[in-house]
C-alpha positions as CSV (number, residue, x, y, z in Angstrom):
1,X,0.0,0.0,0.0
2,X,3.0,2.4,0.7
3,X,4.4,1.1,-1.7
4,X,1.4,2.4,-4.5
5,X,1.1,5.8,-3.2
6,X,4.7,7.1,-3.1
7,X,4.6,5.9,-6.5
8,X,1.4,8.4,-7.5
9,X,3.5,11.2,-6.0
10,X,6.4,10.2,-8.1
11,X,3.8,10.1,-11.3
12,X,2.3,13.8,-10.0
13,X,5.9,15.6,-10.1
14,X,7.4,14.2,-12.9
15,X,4.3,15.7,-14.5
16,X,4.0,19.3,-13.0
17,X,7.8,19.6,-13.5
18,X,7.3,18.9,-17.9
19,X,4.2,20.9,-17.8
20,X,6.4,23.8,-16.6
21,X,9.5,23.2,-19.0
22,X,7.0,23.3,-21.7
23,X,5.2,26.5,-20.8
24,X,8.6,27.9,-20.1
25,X,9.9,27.0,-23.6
26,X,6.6,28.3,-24.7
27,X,7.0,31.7,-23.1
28,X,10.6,32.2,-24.7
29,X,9.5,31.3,-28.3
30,X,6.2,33.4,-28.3
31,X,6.9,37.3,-29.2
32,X,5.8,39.9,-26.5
33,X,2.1,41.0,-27.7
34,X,0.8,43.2,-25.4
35,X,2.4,46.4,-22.5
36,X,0.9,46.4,-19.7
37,X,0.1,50.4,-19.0
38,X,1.7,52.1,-15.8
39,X,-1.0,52.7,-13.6
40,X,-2.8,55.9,-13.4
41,X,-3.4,58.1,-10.9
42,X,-5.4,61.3,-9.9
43,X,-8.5,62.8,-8.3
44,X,-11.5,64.2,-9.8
45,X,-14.8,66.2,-9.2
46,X,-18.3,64.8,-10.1
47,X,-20.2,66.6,-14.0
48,X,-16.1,68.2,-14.9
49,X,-15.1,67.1,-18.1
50,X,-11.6,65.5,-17.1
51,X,-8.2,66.2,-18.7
52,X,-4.6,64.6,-19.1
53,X,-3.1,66.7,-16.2
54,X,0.5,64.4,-17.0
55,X,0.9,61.6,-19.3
56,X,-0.5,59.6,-16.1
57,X,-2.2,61.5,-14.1
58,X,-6.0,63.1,-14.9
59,X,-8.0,65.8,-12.9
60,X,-10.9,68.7,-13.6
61,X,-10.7,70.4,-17.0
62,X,-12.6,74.2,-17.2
63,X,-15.4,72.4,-18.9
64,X,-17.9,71.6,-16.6
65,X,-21.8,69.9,-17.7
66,X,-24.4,70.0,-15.2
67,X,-27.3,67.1,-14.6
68,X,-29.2,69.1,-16.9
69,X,-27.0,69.6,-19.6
70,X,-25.8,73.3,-19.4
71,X,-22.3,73.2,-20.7
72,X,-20.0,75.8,-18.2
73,X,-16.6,76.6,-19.6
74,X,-15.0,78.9,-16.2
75,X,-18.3,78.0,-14.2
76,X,-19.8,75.3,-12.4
77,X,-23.1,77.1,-12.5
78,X,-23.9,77.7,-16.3
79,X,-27.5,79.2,-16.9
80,X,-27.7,78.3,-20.1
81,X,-27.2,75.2,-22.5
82,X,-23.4,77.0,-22.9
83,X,-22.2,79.7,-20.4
84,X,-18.5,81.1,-20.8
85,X,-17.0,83.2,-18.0
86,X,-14.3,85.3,-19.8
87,X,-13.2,86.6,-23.0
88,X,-13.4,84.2,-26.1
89,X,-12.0,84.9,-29.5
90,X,-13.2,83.7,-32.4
91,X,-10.8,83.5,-35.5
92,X,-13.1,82.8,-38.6
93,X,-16.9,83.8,-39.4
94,X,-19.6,83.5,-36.5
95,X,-23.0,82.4,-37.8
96,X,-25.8,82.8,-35.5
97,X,-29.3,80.6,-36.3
98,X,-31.9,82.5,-33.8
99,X,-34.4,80.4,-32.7
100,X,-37.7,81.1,-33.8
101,X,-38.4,85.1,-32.9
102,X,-35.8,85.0,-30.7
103,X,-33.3,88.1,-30.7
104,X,-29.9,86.7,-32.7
105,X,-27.5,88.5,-30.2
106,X,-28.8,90.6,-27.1
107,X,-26.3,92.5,-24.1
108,X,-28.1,91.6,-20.4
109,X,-29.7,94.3,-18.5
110,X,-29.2,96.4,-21.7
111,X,-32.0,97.3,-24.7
112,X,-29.1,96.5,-27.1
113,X,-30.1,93.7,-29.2
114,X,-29.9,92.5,-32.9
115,X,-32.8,90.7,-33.7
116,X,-33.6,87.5,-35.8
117,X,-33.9,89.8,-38.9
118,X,-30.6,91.5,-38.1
119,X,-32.2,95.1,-36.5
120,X,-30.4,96.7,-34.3
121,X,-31.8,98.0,-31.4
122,X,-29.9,99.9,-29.1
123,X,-29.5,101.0,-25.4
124,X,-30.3,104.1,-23.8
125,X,-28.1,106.7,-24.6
126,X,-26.0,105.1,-27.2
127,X,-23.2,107.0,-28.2
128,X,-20.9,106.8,-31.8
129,X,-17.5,107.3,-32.0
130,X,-16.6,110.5,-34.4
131,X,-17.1,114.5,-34.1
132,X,-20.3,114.4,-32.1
133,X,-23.5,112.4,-31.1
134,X,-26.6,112.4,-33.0
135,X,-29.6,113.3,-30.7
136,X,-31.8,115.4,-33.0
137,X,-32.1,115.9,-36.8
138,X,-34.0,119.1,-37.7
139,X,-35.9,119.4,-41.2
140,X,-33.4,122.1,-43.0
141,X,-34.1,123.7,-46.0
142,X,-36.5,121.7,-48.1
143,X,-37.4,119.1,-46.0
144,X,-40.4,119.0,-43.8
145,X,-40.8,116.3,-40.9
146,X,-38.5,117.3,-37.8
147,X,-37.4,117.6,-35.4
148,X,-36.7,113.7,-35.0
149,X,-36.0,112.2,-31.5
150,X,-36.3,109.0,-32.0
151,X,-38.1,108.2,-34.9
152,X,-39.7,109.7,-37.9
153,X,-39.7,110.9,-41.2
154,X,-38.1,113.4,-43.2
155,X,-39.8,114.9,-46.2
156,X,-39.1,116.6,-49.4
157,X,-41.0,119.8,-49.0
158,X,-42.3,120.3,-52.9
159,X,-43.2,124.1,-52.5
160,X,-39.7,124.3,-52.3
161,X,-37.5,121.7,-53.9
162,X,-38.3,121.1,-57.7
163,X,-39.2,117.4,-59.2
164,X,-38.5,116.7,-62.5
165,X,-41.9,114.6,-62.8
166,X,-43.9,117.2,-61.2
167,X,-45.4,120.6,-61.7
168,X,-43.0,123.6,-60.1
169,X,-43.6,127.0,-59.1
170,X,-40.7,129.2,-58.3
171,X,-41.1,132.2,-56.5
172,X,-37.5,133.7,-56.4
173,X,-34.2,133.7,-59.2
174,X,-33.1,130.5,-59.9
175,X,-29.3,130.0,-61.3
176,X,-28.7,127.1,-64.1
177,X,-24.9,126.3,-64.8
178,X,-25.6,124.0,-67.9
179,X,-28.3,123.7,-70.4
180,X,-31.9,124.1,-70.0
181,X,-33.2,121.0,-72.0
182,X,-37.2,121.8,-72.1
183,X,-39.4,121.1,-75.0
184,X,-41.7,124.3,-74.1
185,X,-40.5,127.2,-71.6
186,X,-43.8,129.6,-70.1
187,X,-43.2,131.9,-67.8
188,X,-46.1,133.0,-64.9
189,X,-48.2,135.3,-67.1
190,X,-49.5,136.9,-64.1
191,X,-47.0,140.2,-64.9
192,X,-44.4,141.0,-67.2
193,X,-41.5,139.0,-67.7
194,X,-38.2,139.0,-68.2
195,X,-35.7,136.4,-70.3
196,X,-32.2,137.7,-70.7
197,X,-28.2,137.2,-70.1
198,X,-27.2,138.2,-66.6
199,X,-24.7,140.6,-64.9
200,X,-21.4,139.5,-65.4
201,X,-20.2,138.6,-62.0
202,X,-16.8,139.7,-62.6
203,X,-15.9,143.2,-61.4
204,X,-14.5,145.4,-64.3
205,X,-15.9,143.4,-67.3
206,X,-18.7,144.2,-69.8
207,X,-21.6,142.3,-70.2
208,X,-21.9,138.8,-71.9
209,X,-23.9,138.2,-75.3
210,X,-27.0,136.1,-75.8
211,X,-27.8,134.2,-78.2
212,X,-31.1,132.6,-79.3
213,X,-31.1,130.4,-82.5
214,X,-33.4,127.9,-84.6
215,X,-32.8,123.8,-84.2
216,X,-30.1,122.3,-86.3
217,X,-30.9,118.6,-87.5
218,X,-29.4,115.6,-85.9
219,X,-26.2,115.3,-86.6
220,X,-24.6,114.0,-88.7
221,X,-26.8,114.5,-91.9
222,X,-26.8,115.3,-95.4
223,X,-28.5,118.6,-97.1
224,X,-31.6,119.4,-94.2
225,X,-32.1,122.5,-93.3
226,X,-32.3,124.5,-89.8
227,X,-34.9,125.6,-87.7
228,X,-36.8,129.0,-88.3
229,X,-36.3,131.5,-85.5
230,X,-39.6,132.8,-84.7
231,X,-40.2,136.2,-82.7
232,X,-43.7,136.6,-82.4
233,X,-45.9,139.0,-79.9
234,X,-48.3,137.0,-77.9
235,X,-52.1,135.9,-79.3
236,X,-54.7,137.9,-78.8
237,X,-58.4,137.1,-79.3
238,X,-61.0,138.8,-81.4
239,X,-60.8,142.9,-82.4
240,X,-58.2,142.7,-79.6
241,X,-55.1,141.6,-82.1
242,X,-52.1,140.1,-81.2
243,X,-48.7,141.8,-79.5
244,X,-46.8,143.8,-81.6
245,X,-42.8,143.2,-81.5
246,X,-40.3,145.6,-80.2
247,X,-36.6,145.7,-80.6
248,X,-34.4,147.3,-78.1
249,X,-30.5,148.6,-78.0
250,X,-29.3,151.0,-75.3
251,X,-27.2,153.9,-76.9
252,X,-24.1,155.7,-75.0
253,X,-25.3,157.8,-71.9
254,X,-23.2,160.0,-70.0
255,X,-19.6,158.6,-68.8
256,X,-20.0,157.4,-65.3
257,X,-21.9,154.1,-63.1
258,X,-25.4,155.2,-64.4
259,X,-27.2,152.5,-66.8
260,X,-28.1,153.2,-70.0
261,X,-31.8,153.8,-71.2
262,X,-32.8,151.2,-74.0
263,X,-34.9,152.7,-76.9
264,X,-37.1,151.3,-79.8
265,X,-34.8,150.4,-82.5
266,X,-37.4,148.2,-84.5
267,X,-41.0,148.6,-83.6
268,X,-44.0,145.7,-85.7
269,X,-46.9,147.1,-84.8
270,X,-49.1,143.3,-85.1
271,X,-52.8,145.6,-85.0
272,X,-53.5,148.2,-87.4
273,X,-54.2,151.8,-86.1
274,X,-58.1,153.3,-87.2
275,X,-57.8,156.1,-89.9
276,X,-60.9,157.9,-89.5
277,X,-63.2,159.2,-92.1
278,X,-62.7,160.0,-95.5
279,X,-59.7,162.3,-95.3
280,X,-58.0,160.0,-92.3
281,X,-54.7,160.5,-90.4
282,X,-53.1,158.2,-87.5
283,X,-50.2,159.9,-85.7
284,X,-47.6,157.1,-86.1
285,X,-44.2,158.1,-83.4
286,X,-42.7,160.5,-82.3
287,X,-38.0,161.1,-81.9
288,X,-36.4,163.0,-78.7
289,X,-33.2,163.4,-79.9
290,X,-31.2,165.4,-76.8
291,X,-30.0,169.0,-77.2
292,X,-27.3,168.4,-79.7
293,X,-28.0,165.2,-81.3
294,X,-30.0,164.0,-84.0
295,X,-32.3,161.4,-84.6
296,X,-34.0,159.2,-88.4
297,X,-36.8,156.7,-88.2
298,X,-38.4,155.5,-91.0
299,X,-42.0,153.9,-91.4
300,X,-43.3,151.8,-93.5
301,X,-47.2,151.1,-93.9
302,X,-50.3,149.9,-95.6
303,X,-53.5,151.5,-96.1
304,X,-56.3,149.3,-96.1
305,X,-59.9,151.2,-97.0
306,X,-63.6,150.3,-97.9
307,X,-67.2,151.0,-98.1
308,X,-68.5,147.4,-97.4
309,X,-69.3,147.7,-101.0
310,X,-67.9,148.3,-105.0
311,X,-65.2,150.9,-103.7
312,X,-62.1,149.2,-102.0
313,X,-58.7,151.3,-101.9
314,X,-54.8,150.4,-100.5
315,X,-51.3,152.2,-100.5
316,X,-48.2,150.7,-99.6
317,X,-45.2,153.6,-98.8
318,X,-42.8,154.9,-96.6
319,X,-41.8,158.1,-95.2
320,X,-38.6,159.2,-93.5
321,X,-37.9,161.8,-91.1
322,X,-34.8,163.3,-89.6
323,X,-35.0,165.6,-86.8
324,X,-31.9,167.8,-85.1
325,X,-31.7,169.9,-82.3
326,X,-29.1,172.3,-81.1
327,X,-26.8,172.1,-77.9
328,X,-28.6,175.2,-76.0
329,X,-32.1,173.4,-77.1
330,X,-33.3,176.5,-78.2
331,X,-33.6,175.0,-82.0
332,X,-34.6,172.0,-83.5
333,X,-34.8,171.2,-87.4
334,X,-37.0,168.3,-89.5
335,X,-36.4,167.2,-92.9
336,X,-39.7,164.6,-93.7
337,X,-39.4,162.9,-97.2
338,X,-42.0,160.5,-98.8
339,X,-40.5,157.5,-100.1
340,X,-40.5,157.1,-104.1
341,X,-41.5,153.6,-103.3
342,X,-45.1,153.8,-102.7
343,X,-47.6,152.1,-104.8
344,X,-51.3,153.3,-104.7
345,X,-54.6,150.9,-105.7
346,X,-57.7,152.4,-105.5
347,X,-57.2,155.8,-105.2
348,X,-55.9,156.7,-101.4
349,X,-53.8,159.5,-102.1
350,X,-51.0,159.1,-98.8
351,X,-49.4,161.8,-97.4
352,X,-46.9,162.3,-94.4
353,X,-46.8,165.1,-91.8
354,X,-44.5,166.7,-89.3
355,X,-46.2,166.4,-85.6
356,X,-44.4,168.1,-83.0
357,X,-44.5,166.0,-79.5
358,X,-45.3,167.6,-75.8
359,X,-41.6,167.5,-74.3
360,X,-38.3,167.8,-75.0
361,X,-37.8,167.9,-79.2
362,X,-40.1,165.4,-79.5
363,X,-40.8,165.4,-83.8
364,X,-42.4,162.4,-85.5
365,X,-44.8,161.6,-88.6
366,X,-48.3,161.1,-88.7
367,X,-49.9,159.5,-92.0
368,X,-53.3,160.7,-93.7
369,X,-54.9,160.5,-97.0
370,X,-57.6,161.8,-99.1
371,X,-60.0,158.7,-99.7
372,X,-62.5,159.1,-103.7
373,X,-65.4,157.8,-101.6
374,X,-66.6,157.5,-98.0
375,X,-64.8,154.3,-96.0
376,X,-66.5,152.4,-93.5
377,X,-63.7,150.4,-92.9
378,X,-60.3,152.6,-92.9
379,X,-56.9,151.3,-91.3
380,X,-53.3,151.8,-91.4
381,X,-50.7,149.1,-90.5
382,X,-46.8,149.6,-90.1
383,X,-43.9,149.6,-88.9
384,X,-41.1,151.1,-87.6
385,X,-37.4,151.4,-88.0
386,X,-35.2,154.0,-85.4
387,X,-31.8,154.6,-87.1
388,X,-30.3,156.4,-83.7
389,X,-30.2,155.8,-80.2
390,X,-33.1,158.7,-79.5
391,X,-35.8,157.4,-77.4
392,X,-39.0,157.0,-79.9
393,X,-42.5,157.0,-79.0
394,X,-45.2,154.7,-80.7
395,X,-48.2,156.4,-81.1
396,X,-50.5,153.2,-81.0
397,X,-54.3,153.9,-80.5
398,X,-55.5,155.6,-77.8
399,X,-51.7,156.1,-76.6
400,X,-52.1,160.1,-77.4
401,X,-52.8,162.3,-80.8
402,X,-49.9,164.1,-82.2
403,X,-51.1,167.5,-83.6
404,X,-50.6,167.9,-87.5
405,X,-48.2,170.7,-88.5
406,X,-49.5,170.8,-92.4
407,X,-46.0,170.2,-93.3
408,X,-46.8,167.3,-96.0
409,X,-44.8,165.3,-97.8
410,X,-46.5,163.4,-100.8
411,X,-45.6,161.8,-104.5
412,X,-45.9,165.4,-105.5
413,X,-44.3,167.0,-103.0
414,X,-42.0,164.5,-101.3
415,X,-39.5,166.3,-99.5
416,X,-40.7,169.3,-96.7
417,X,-38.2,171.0,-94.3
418,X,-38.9,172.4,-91.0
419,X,-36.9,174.5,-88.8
420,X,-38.3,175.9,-85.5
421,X,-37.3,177.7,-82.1
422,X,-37.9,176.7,-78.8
């Protein structure tokens, strides 16, 4: 029996002693798979996200989540799903997606805030950088609406700034540098007007010239003609007649700062004058040449005469007149000569006639004739050229009668001479 177990011991050794060999030889052969890591130390604190405080040691990052998930970086008590506590940078774009109507950015315990259309609203007594602070804006000139003190609107005030697509009224000068490019130009026919080249602004130089002109054609063409210039006196309606046409020059005063007077130079007369009965006369002008000057005017006219039946009559003519006075003014002299030009239908028989004026050496013409028949239409039309720079007087209807002298001037007697004293 002794004998049996010492042997089973024997058997048990022999074995555990191979089993080892081989599990050593095993060990040597077999490459090392795996490192077993140091081991790692550290504390930490409950909801911080942790960090690598050493390459084996961790602890609290600044990154701290709540139960709720409010993400603190710097706090422990975020209020919101991310709360930072200091300043942040960042280095690219920021994009902002408001929630809902929700402001996009807003300052606590502030009004600032930019809402989630991007308006801007800000805080009680904002401030801008620069010269001065905004607080009020006023109207100005031309604008209508202020003040503003917080909000409003400013207006264009139309009685006083023009629009091109409305209707303007101006009530003071207005200055153009540039051209006027109108189709039609009316001035306020409520009084007189008044279209005409400016004072030259610059001291000790004369005055600039104006100049009005017809259209050209578009350019560039081939063999079309310009525009017509047209001077015309304004439309009247009925017996009233139209505006007659005057043109004016300004002759030489004395030297010195005193403007000069202008003076008919050309004078259209656009309504005839009445003539009266058979042996009619219309006082036409009247010259004032100053004490030792001289003055010419010529007129031209048509007589135009009938009895509303078989007797119709008309003369076409012209008479000239000079007139001269002497330096004291106690002289004056007229030479009146009817033209050679006149051509008589009918039977008017025209004359001319010195009339003397009512001041100075005022001398003009007044035209009759010596009608075969009884008119009961009898006109004269003309007009008038002044060759000087003495003022002249139209006589138009109902302005005043000149009284005749008798000092005639007709195809038989064309030339008559008159010398007076003062």
């Amino acid at each position: 029996m002794k004998t049996c177990v010492s042997l089973f011991v024997v058997l048990i050794a022999t074995a555990a002693l191979a089993f080892s060999q081989e599990s050593g030889a095993a060990a040597r052969s077999a490459p090392n798979s795996a490192v077993v890591p140091p081991p790692i130390s550290g504390t930490g604190t409950p909801n911080h996200i942790t960090k690598w405080l050493t390459t084996t040691s961790i602890g609290n990052s600044s990154i701290f989540e709540t139960s709720t998930g409010n993400v603190g970086v710097g706090t422990t008590t975020p209020a919101a799903k991310f709360d930072l506590k200091g300043t942040g940078n960042v280095r690219d774009t920021l994009t902002l997606f408001p929630a809902g109507t929700h402001p996009t950015l807003s300052i606590s315990g502030t009004a600032f805030q930019v809402s989630n259309t991007g308006r801007v609203t800000f805080a009680t007594g904002q401030t801008f950088p620069g010269t001065g602070t905004v607080t009020t804006v006023n109207s100005g000139a031309g604008l209508i609406g202020g003040p503003i003190h917080t909000t409003g609107t400013l207006s264009v005030n139309f009685s006083v700034i023009p629009f091109l697509a409305k209707a303007n009224t101006f009530t003071a000068n207005q200055t153009i540098n540039g051209l006027l490019l109108v189709n039609d130009l009316f001035l306020n026919g409520s009084a007189a007007g008044l279209v005409g080249e400016g004072g030259n602004p610059t001291a000790g130089q004369p005055g600039n010239s104006l100049t009005v002109f017809g259209g050209s054609p578009s350019s560039p063409a081939t063999d079309l003609a310009g525009g017509d210039l047209v001077l015309a006196g304004g439309k009247g309606f009925g017996a009233g007649g139209g505006g007659g046409v005057r043109i004016q020059t300004a002759p030489v005063g004395p030297s010195g700062g005193t403007s000069d007077t202008l003076v008919d130079r050309q004078v259209f007369a656009s309504k005839s004058a009445p003539m009266g009965g058979q042996s009619g006369s219309a006082s036409i002008f009247v010259l004032n040449p100053a004490n030792g000057d001289g003055a010419g005017a010529t007129v031209r006219f048509t007589i135009n005469a009938n009895d509303g039946g078989s007797n119709f009559a008309a003369q076409t003519g012209t008479c000239v007149i000079s007139v001269v006075a002497s330096a004291s003014g106690s002289m004056s002299a007229a030479a009146l000569r009817f033209g050679a030009d006149s051509a008589d239908t009918g039977g008017v028989n025209a004359f001319c006639d010195i009339i003397p004026g009512t001041i100075g050496n005022e001398t003009g013409i007044a035209v009759g004739d010596n009608l075969s028949f009884v008119p009961t239409t009898h006109v004269i039309y003309f007009e008038i050229d002044n060759v000087s720079g003495s003022p002249l007087v139209t006589l138009l209807p109902g302005a005043r009668a000149g009284r005749r002298l008798n000092r005639r001037a007709d195809p038989l007697h064309p030339t008559v001479l008159l010398r007076q004293s003062r």
